[in-house]
LOGU-188109 format. One record per residue (C-alpha): residue in three letters; x, y, z. Coordinates in steps of 0.25 Angstrom, whole numbers, plus 2048, in hexadecimal, padded with zeros to 3 digits. Each point is the difference from the previous one (the first is absolute). Example, Ala and Ser with C-alpha at 12.3 -4.5 7.8 and 13.67 -1.06 7.14 Angstrom:
BEGIN
Ala8317EE81F/Ser80680E7FE/
END
This chain:
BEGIN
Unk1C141E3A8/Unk8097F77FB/Unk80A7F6809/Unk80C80A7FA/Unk7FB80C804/Unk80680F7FB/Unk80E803807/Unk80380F7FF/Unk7F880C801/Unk7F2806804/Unk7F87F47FB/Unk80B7F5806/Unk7FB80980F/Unk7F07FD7FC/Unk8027F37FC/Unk80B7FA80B/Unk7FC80B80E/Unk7F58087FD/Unk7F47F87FA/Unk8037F3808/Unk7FE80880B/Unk7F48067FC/Unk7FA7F27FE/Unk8057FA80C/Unk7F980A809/Unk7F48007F7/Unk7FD7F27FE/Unk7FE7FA80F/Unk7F680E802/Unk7F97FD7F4/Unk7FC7F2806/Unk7FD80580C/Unk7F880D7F8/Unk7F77F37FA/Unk7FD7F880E/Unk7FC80E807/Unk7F78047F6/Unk7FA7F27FF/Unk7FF80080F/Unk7FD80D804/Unk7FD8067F5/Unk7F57FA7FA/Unk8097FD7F4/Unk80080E7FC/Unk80D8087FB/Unk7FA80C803/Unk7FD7FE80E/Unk80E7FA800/Unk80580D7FD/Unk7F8809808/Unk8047FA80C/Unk80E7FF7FD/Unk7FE8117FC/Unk7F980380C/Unk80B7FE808/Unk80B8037F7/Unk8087F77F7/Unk80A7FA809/Unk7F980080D/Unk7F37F97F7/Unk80A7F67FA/Unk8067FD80F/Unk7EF801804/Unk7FE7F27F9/Unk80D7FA803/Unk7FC80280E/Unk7F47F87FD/Unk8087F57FC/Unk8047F480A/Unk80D7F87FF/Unk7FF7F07FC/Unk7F87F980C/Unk8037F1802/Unk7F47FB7F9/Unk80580B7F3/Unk80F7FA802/Unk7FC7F1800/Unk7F88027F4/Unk80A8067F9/Unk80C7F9802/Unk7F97F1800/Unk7FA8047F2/Unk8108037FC/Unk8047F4804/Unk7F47F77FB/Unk8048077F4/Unk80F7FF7FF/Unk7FC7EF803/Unk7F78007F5/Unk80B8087F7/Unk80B7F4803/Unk7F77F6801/Unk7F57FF7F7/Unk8047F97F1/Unk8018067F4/Unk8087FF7F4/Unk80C8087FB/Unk7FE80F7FC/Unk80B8087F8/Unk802810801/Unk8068097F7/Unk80C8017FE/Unk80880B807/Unk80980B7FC/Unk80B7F8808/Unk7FD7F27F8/Unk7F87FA80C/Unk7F37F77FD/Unk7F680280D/Unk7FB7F3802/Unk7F57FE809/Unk7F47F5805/Unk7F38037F8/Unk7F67FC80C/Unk7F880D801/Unk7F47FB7FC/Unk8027F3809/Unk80280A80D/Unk7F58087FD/Unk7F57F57FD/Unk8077FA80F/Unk7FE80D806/Unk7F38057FD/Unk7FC7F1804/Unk80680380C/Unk7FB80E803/Unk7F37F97FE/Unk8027F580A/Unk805809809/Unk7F48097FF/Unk7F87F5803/Unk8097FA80C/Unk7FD810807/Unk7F18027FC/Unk8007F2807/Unk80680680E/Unk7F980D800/Unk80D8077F9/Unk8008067F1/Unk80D8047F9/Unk7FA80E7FC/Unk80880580D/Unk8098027F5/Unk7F580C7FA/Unk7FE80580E/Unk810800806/Unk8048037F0/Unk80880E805/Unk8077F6807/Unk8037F77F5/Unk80680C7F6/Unk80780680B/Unk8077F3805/Unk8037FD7F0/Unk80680D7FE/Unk80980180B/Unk8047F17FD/Unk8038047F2/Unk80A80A802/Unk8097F780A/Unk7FD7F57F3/Unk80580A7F6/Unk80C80480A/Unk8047F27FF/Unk7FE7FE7F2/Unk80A80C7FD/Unk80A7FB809/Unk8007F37FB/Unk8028047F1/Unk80B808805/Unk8067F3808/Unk7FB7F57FC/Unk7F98007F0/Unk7FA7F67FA/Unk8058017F3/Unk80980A7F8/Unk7F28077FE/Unk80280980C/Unk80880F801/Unk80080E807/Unk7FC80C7FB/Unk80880780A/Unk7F5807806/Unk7FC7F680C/Unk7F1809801/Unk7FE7FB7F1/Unk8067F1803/Unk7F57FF80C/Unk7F58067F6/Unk8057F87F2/Unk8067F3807/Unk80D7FA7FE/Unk7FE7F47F9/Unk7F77FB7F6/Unk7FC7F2803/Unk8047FF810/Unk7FE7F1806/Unk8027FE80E/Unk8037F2803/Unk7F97FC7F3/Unk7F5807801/Unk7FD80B7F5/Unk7FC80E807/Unk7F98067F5/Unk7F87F37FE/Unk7FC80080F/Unk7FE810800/Unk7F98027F3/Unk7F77F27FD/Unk8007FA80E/Unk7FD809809/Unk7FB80D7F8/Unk7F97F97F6/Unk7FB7F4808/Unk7FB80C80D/Unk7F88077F6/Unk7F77F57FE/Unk7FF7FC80D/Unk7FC80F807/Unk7F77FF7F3/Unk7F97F5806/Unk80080480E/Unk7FB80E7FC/Unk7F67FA7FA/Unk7FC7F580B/Unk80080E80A/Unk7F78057F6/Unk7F77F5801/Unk7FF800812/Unk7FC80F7FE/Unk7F88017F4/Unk7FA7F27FC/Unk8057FC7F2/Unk80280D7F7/Unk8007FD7F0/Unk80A80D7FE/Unk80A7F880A/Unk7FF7F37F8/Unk8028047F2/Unk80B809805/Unk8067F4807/Unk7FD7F57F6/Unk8068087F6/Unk80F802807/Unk7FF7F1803/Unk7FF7FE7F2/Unk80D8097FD/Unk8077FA80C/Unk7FC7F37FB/Unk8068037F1/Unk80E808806/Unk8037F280A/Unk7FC7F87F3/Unk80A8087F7/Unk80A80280B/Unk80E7FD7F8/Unk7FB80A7F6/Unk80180B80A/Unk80E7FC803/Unk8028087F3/Unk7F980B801/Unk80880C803/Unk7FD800810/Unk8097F4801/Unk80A8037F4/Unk80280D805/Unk7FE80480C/Unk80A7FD80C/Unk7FD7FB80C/Unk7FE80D808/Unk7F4809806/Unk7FB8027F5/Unk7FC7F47FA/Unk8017F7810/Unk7F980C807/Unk7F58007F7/Unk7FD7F37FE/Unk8007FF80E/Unk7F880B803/Unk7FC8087F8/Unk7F97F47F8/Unk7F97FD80F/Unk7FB80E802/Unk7FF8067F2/Unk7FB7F67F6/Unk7F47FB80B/Unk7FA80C800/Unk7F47FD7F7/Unk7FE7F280A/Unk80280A80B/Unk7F780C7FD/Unk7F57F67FC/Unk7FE7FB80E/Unk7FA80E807/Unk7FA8057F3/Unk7F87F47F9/Unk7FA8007F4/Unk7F37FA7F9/Unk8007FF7F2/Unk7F77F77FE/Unk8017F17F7/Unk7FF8077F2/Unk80C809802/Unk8087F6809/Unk7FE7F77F4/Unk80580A7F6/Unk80C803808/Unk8057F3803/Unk7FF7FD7F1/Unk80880C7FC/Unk80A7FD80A/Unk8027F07FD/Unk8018057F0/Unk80A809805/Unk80A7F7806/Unk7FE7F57F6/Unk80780C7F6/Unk80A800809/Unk8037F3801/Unk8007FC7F2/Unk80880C7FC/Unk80A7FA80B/Unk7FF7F17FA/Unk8038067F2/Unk80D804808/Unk8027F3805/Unk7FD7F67F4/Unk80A8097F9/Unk80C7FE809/Unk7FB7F1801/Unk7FE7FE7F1/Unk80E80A7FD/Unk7F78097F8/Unk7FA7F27F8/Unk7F2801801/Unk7F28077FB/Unk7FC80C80A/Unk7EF8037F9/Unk8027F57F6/Unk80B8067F9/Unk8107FF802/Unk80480780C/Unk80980D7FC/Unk80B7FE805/Unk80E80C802/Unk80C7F7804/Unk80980B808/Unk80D7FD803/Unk80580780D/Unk80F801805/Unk8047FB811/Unk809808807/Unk8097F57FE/Unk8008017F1/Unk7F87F57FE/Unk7F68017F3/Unk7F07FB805/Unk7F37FF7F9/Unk7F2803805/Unk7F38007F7/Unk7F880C7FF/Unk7F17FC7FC/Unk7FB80B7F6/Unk7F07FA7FF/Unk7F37FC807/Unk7FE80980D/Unk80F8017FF/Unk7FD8067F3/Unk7F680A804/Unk808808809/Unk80F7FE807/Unk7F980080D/Unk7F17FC7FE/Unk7FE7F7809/Unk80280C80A/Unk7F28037FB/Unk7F77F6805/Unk8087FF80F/Unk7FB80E801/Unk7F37FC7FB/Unk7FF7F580A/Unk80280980C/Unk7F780C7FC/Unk7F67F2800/Unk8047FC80E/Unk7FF80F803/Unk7F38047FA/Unk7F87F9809/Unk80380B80C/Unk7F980A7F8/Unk80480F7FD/Unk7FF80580F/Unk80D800804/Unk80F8017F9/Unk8067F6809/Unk7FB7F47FC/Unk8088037EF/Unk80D804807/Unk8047F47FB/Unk7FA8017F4/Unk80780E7FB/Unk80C7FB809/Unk8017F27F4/Unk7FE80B7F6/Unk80D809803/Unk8087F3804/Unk7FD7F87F1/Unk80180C7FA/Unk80E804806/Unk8047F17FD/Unk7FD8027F2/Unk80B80A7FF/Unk8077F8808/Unk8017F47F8/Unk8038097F3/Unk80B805806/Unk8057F3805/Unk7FF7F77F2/Unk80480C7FA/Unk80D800806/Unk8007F0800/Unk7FD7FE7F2/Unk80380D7FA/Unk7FD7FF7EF/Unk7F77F4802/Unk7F780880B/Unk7FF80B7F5/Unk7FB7F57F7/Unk7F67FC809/Unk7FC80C803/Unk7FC8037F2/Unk7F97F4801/Unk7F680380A/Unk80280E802/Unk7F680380B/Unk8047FE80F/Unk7F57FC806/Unk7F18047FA/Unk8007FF7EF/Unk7FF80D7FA/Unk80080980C/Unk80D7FB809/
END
């Protein structure tokens, strides 16, 4: 879905009214599907579904929101003291300059490139804190234990956050990146504005890195410390763990090169890219961390071994396939990518202004192999942080064969996008590296 969507005719009604709609009502059951079955349903789909059956689709749906409880004190005070921890680090903590893309309009995003900063302070935090609790008799994992609470305080936030957001591109943008569709249901779904600050503060950096990317690794460590007070220590918890730490850890370290990805570059500020990182990230994306702490796992040293080896070599992929990115634009296409020359397409792109732009296209190393080939090892890596669950169960590769359909998705996405943006010089590339994603096959 692109930030222009269709205007006219049946395909205007799905993409602007009717599947916005459908998302919107699928999305906060799907996170709620995923805590039931971890909670009540011993992790298993199956049982999920038989229960909601027995009693008939709506009234089994209505069965499990009955289950939920609304944010207690203890669920609120943890929730909106991590925000504004978060939101102090985010102004606070140093960081040199950091330069988005430019946008259709001409604008440069600028931004603060602290992320890695505020996460090393916030796991040190979390840990301290940890202690502090352990100390006085308290644990944080009442965040497991009240997590009901926790998704459906998040969710009910998000929609007034998201009301607010649209109103305010309407009212009071933040640049000239910011416009109606006309349809006030897709403005609330899509957003109104692309890079929205509010006093300074950039949303999406808050929504997306700050909060959603920063809470995964922190439920990640408390489903792992709940784990821990039932079970003892479990080996398939700690290689699942200790291999999104390592992602975590890698994404913080290369934060200013997700401000280019098409999460930032393209997508508004609305419920679907808000929303989700603000819930759907907290409830979806956990799942493995949260399925792991009823149905632990021995594999045993030899197969931990093997799995954390194939994990780590995964991510190292993925990060040298982004550091080729980046030595590129650092070097403006003037160095060796495998000891050789780097390939380089220089595509000249046109602003809505009429203004005449440059970007390099890099045409070897990983970038060589496929146009989207780092894609391949990220899925690589969470099938490795998943495996260690076992086959019992489907929940626990939700996320797994959810990260498969999104890249996947996203490769078209970004083909349709350069294509329109680069036009003849996105045809030579493509001849370049003709496959999208996996040599020979896609």
């Amino acid at each position: 879905m692109s930030g222009d969507p269709p205007k006219s005719g049946l395909m205007s009604a799905i993409n602007k009214t009717l599947g916005p709609i459908m998302l919107m009502v699928y999305s906060p059951n799907m996170v709620m599907f995923m805590w039931y079955a971890a909670a009540h349903c011993d992790g298993s789909f199956s049982e999920l579904a038989r229960r909601i059956l027995e009693k008939g689709a709506v009234a089994g749906v209505a069965e499990i929101w009955s289950n939920v409880t609304l944010g207690t004190p203890v669920v609120l005070y943890a929730i909106f003291g991590y925000m504004l921890f978060a939101l102090f680090l985010q102004v606070t903590m140093p960081g040199p300059r950091a330069e988005g893309p430019v946008t259709p309009k001409g604008n440069v995003p600028v931004y603060k490139d602290n992320g890695f900063v505020c996460f090393l302070v916030t796991i040190a935090s979390f840990v301290g804190l940890t202690f502090y609790l352990k100390k006085h008799g308290l644990t944080p994992t009442v965040v497991y234990d009240r997590f009901d609470e926790v998704l459906v305080t998040l969710t009910l936030f998000s929609l007034v956050f998201c009301l607010v957001l649209q109103f305010k591109g309407y009212f009071f943008p933040s640049s000239s990146d910011h416009g109606s569709s006309g349809n006030l249901l897709f403005d609330f779904y899509w957003g109104t504005e692309l890079y929205p600050r509010v006093f300074g503060v950039d949303v999406k950096v808050f929504t997306n890195c700050r909060f959603g990317m920063t809470v995964w690794p922190l439920l990640c460590l408390i489903f792992a410390l709940k784990s821990y007070e039932l079970h003892g220590f479990v080996d398939s918890m700690w290689v699942s763990c200790f291999l999104q730490m390592v992602y975590f850890t890698k994404f913080f370290w290369w934060e200013a090169g997700y401000m280019r990805t098409i999460d930032i570059m393209v997508d508004r500020a609305g419920y679907y890219i808000c929303w989700g990182c603000l819930v759907y990230v907290t409830g979806f994306y956990t799942s493995v961390s949260l399925y792991l702490v009823n149905k632990p796992v021995h594999l045993g040293t030899p197969l931990s071994a093997v799995i954390l080896i194939l994990g780590v070599f995964s991510i190292a992929i993925n990060f040298l396939a982004d550091k080729q990115k980046q030595d590129i634009r650092a070097s403006d296409g003037k160095c060796l990518i495998w000891g050789k020359p780097a390939k380089v397409i220089r595509a000249q792109y046109v602003l809505e202004s009429g203004e005449k732009r440059e970007s390099i296209l890099l045409a070897s190393g990983w970038w060589g192999v496929a146009r989207h080939f780092h894609y391949v090892p990220e899925l690589l890596l969470a099938f490795f942080w998943t495996v260690p669950a076992g086959f019992e169960n489907l929940m626990p590769y939700s996320y797994v064969i959810f990260l498969f359909i999104l890249l996947t998705h996203r490769t078209f996405r970004d083909d349709e996008k350069c294509g329109a943006k680069y036009t003849t010089f996105w045809e030579t590339y493509c001849k370049h590296v003709p496959y999208k994603m996996i040599p020979g096959v896609f």
